[in-house]
C-alpha angles and dihedrals in degrees: 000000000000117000121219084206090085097048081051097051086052092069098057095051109128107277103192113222105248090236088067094060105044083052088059104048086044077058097045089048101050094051097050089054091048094056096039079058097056095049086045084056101049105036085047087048094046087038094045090046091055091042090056083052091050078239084138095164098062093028082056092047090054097035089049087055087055091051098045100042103107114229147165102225124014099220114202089008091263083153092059098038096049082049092056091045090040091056094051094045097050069052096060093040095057096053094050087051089046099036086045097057126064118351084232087072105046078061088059095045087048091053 
């Protein structure tokens, strides 16, 4: 009932050489991390425009992109910049929101 015929044809199914497809996902890879690069650069550029404009909230938006994009490689270390000028613009932040409340707290800022 059972032909050996189809056992046969399953031996000859496309086996891909490995090398092939190491060479894919390298392709894969790379391209991934080009085009990562490219929205780092972009979302750092627009952030840091609106940081040089005290402009924190947008420049956060767009620095916080930079810092959760995964990635496999952080090419021109835009992670780790966007990190640094997030951190001085949550800063920033912090002492308008102190030195625009009560008159009793821009004292203790000044001390």
């Amino acid at each position: 009932m059972f032909s050996t015929h189809s056992s046969q044809n399953a031996k000859h199914l496309f086996k891909p050489p490995i090398e092939l497809v190491a060479l894919l996902l390298y392709v894969a890879a790379s391209g991934y991390t080009v085009g990562r690069f490219f929205i780092d650069a972009n979302n750092y550029t627009i952030g840091y425009e609106a940081y040089r404009n005290a402009d924190c909230t947008a420049a956060v938006a767009h620095f916080d992109k930079v810092i959760d994009g995964w990635r496999f490689a952080d090419l021109r270390n835009y992670a780790s910049l966007a990190k640094q000028k997030k951190s001085q613009c949550l800063n920033l932040i912090s002492a308008k929101e102190t030195l625009s409340g009560d008159p009793i707290n821009v004292i203790e800022v000044k001390q």
